[in-house]
C-alpha positions as CSV (number, residue, x, y, z in Angstrom):
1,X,82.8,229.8,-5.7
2,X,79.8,227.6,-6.8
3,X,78.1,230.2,-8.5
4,X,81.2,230.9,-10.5
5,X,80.7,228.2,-13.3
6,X,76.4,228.9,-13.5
7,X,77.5,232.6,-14.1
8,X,79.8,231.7,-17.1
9,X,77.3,229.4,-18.6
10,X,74.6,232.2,-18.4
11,X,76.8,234.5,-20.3
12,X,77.8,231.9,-23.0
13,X,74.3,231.0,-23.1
14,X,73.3,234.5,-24.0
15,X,75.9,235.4,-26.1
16,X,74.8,232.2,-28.3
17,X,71.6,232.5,-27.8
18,X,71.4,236.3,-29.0
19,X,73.7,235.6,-32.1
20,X,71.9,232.2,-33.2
21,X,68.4,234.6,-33.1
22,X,70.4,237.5,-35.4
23,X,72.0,234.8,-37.6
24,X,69.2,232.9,-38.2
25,X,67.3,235.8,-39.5
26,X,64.6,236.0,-36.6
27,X,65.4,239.4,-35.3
28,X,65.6,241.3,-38.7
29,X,68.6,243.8,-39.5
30,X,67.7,247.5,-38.0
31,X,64.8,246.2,-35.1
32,X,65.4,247.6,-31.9
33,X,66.9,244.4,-29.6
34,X,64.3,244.2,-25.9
35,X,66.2,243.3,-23.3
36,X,63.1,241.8,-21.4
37,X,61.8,239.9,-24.6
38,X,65.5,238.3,-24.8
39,X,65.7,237.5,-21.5
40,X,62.2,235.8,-21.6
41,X,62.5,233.9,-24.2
42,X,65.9,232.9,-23.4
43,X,65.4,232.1,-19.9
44,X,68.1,233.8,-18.4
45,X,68.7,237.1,-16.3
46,X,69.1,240.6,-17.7
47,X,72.8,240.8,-16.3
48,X,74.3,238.3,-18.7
49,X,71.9,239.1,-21.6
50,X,73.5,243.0,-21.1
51,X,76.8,241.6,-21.0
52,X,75.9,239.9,-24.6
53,X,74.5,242.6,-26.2
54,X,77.9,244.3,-25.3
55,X,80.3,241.9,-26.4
56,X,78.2,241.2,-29.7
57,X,78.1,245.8,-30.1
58,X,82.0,244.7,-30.4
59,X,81.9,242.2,-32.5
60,X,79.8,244.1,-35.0
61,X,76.8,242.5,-35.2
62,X,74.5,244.8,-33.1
63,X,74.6,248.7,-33.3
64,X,74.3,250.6,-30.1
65,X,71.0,253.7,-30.5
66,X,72.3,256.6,-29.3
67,X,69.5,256.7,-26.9
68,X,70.0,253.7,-25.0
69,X,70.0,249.9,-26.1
70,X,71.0,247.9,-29.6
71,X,69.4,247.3,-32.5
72,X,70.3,244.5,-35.3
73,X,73.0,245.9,-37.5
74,X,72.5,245.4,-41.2
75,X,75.4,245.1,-44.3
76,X,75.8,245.9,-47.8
77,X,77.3,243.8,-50.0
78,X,80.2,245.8,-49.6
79,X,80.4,245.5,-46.1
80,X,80.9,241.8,-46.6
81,X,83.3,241.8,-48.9
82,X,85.3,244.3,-46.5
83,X,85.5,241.7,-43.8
84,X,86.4,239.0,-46.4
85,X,89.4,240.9,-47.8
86,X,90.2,242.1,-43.9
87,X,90.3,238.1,-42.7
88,X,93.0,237.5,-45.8
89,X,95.0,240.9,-44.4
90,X,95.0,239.8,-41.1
91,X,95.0,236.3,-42.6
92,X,98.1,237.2,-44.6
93,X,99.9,239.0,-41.4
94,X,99.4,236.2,-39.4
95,X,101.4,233.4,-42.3
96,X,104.2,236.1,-43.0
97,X,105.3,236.5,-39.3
98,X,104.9,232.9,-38.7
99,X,107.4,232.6,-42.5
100,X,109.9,235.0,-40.4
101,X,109.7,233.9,-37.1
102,X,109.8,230.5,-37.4
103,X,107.4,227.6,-36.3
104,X,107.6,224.9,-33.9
105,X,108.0,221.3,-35.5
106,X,105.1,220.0,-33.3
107,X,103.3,223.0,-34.7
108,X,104.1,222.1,-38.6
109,X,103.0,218.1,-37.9
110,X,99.7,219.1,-36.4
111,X,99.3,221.4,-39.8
112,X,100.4,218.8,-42.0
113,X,98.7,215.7,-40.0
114,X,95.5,218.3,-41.0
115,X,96.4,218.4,-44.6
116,X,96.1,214.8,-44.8
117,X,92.7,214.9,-43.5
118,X,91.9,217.6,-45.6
119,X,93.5,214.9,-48.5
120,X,91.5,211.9,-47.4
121,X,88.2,213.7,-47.3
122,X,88.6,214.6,-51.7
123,X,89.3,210.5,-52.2
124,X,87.1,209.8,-55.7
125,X,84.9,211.6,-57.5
126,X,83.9,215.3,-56.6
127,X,80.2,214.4,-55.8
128,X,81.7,211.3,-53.2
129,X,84.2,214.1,-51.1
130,X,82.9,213.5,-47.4
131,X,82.0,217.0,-47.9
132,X,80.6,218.1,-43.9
133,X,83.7,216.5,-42.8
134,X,86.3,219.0,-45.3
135,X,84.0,222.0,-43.9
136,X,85.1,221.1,-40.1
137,X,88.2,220.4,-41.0
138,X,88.6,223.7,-43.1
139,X,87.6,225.4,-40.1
140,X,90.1,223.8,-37.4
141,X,93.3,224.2,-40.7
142,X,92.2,228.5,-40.3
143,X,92.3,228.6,-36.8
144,X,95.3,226.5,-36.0
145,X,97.2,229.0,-38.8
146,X,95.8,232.0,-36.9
147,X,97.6,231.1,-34.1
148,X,101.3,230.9,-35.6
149,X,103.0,233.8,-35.9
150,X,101.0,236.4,-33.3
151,X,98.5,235.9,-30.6
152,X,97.8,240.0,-31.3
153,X,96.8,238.9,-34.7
154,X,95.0,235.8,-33.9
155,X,92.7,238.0,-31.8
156,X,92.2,240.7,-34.8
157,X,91.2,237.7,-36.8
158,X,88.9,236.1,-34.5
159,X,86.9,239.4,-33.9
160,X,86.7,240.0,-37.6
161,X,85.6,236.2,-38.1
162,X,83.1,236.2,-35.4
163,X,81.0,238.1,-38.2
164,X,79.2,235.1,-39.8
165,X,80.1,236.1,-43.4
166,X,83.7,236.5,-42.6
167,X,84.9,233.0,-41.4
168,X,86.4,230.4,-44.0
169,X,83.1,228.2,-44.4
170,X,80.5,230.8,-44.4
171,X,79.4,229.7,-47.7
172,X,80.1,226.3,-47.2
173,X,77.4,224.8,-44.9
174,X,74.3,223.2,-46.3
175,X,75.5,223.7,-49.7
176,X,77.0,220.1,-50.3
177,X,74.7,219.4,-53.5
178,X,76.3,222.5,-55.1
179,X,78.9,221.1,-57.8
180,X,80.7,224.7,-58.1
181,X,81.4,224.6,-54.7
182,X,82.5,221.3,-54.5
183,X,85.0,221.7,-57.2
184,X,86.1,225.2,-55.5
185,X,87.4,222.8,-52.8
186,X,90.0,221.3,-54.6
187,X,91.7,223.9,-55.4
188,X,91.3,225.6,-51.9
189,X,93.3,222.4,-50.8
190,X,96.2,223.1,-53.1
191,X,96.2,226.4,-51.7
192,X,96.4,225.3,-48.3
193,X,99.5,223.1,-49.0
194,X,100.9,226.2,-50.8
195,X,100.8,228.3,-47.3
196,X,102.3,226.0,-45.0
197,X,105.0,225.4,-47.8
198,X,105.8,229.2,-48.1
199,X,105.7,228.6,-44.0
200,X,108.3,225.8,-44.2
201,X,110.8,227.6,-46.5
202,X,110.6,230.8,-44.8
203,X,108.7,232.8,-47.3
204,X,107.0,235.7,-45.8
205,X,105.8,237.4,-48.6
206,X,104.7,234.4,-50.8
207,X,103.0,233.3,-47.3
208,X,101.1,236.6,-46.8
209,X,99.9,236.5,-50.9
210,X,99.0,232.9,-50.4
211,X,97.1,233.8,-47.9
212,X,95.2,236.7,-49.1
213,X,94.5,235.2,-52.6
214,X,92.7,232.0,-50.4
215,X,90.6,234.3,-48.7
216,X,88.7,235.6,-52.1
217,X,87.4,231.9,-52.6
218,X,84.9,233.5,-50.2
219,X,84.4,236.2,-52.5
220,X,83.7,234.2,-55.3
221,X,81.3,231.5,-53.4
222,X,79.5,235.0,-52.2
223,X,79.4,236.2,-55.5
224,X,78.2,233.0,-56.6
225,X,75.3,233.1,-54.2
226,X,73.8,236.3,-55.1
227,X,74.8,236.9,-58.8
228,X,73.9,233.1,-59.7
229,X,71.9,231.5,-57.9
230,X,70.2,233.2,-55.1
231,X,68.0,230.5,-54.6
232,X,70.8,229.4,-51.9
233,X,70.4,232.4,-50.4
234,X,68.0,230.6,-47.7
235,X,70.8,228.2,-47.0
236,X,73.2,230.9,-45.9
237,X,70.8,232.6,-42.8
238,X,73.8,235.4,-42.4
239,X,72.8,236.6,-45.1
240,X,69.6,237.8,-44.3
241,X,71.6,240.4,-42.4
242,X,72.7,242.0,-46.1
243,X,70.3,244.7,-47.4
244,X,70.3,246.0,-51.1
């Protein structure tokens, strides 16, 4: 039973481990992944480490090579915009069934007990929004909406999103000094309100259009990035994972 726990820890600690060194841009998109390099400088077991490199095969970020092992998966520019506009399908799904089914009041008050957070955060002028603190925020407001109307779908979503481009703030860390995305905030706010209004009044469809229109703010912040100013290309590591 003891050994239990250590074993669970070894496999979180290689699935992070693996991803941080693909997300950060250490093992480049297309090299070939060695099992006994990972383990090494990891410090744990091959038996986890193999259990990583599975899980992260299914989540997209590793290819399997036809003749044994994985190597880093690269992405287009259109691949990322794919698993943006999938999050806001799934996204969308996930607001409409809630609309039709109905949520529980405890439910609602945690989302709107959020929105107020998300409120308090935007107080002033754009360059004094607690910025960090709207990004976490942001993040906990997605996930407590993926949960409302469908655990099936709040699975779909959290496989799509565990592709570092594809969650709700994946162009919003480190780039606090940027004005533009800054003053994209305030209207992803409104936007936010707007969904769990459609929720409240039973809107299904004006939920699920909500929901897939909030999605392309990612769209635009990547756009942004690498039409604009690619200088904070740096400050996005996923995106050393995008070729052409």
């Amino acid at each position: 039973m003891s050994g239990r726990p250590d074993r669970a820890q070894q496999s979180q600690r290689a699935l992070m481990g693996v991803r941080d060194l693909i997300v950060s841009g250490e093992l480049r998109p297309g090299s070939r992944l060695s099992e006994v390099a990972l383990a090494e400088k990891l410090g744990i077991s091959r038996t986890p480490l193999r259990a990583a490199l599975a899980h992260l095969g299914q989540e997209g970020l590793i290819d399997a090579i036809p003749s044994g092992g994985y190597a880093v998966r690269s992405f287009t520019r259109e691949d990322v915009i794919d698993a943006i506009e999938l999050r806001g399908v799934l996204e969308g799904t996930a607001l409409r069934l809630a609309a039709e089914r109905g949520v529980a009041p405890a439910r609602m008050t945690e989302l709107h007990r959020l929105l107020a957070e998300l409120d308090q955060t935007q107080k002033g002028e754009v360059e004094a929004m607690d910025f960090d603190r709207y990004v976490d925020l942001n993040a906990t407001f997605h996930e407590k909406l993926w949960g409302l109307g469908s655990q099936t779908i709040r699975r779909e979503v959290e496989r799509v999103t565990s592709l570092p481009f594809a969650s709700p703030s994946a162009f919003l860390h480190k780039q606090a000094d940027v004005a533009a995305f800054r003053r994209s905030l305030y209207g992803a706010q409104a936007q936010h309100k707007a969904m769990v209004n459609a929720i409240e009044l039973r809107e299904g469809a004006r939920a699920e259009a909500l929901a897939r229109e909030h999605a392309r703010l990612a769209r635009q912040n990547l756009e942004f990035v690498l039409d604009e100013d690619r200088s904070l290309i740096r400050r996005v590591p996923a995106l050393s994972l995008v070729v052409g």
